[in-house]
N, C-alpha and C positions, 0 to 999 in steps of 0.2 A: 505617582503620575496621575496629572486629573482625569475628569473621563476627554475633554476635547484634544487629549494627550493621544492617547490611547484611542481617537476614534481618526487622529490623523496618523497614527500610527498605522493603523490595520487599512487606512484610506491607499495611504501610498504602498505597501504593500500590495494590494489587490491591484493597484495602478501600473506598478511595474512586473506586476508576476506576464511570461511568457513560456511558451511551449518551447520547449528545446526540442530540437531536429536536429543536429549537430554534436556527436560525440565524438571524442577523443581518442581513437583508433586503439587497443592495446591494453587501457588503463584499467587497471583490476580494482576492484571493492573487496577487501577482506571478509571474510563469512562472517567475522565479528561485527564489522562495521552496518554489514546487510543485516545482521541479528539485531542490530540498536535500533538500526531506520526501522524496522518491521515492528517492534518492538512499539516503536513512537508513533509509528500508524495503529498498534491495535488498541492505543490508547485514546483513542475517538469514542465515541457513544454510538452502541446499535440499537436498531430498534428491541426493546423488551429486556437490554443487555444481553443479547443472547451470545454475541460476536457471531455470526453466521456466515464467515469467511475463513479463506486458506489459500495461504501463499502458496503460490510454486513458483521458485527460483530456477529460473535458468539462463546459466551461465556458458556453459559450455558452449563453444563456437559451433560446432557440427549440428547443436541442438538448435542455436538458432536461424542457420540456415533454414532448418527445414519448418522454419517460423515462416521464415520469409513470403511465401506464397499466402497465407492464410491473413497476415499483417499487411495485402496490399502493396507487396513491394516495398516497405516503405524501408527504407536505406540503416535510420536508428535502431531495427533492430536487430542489425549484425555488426555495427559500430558499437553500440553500448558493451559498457562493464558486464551487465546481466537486465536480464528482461523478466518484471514479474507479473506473474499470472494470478490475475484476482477471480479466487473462484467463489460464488455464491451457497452455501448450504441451506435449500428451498423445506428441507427436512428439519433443521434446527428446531422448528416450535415442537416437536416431538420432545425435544428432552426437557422445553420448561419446568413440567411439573417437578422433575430433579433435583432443577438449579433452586428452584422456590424454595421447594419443599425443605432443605437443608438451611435455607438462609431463615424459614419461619420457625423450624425446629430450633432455630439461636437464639430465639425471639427476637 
């Protein structure tokens, strides 16, 4: 694929990407399929590679009710499949020296 392939490529994607507000009442995601998608998000780049995030999955309907006030009302999240929670770990650079130290010790 050339790059003027590839740069209409990613063009129209970004053109037709939209926000979904509309789910499909019912419809379950298997824990497998949640474990791939999650999977292929933590396959992103973070800063320092440190990945300094953590999913919470939740699915459970009762769970997301009591989402609902803090979500604004907003109606998607007690229609959705499951609703995730992207949490930050502001503590991460604490373990660099760890992750370095092991990867320089490999030379």
């Amino acid at each position: 694929m050339s790059i003027q392939q590839q740069i209409a490529s990613a063009t129209s994607i970004m053109r037709n990407r939209h926000s979904v507000k509309h789910y499909k009442r019912g419809l379950m995601i298997s824990k497998e399929e949640m474990n791939e998608l999650i999977e292929i998000a933590t396959s992103a780049p973070s800063a320092w590679n440190l990945q300094h995030w953590r999913f919470l999955v939740i699915d459970d309907q009762q769970q997301k009710e009591k989402l609902l006030p803090i979500a604004y009302y907003q109606q998607q999240i007690v229609d959705s499949s499951a609703v995730i929670v992207l949490l930050g770990d502001c503590e991460a650079g604490q373990e660099a020296n760890g992750i370095y130290s092991s990867v320089v010790d490999k030379g």
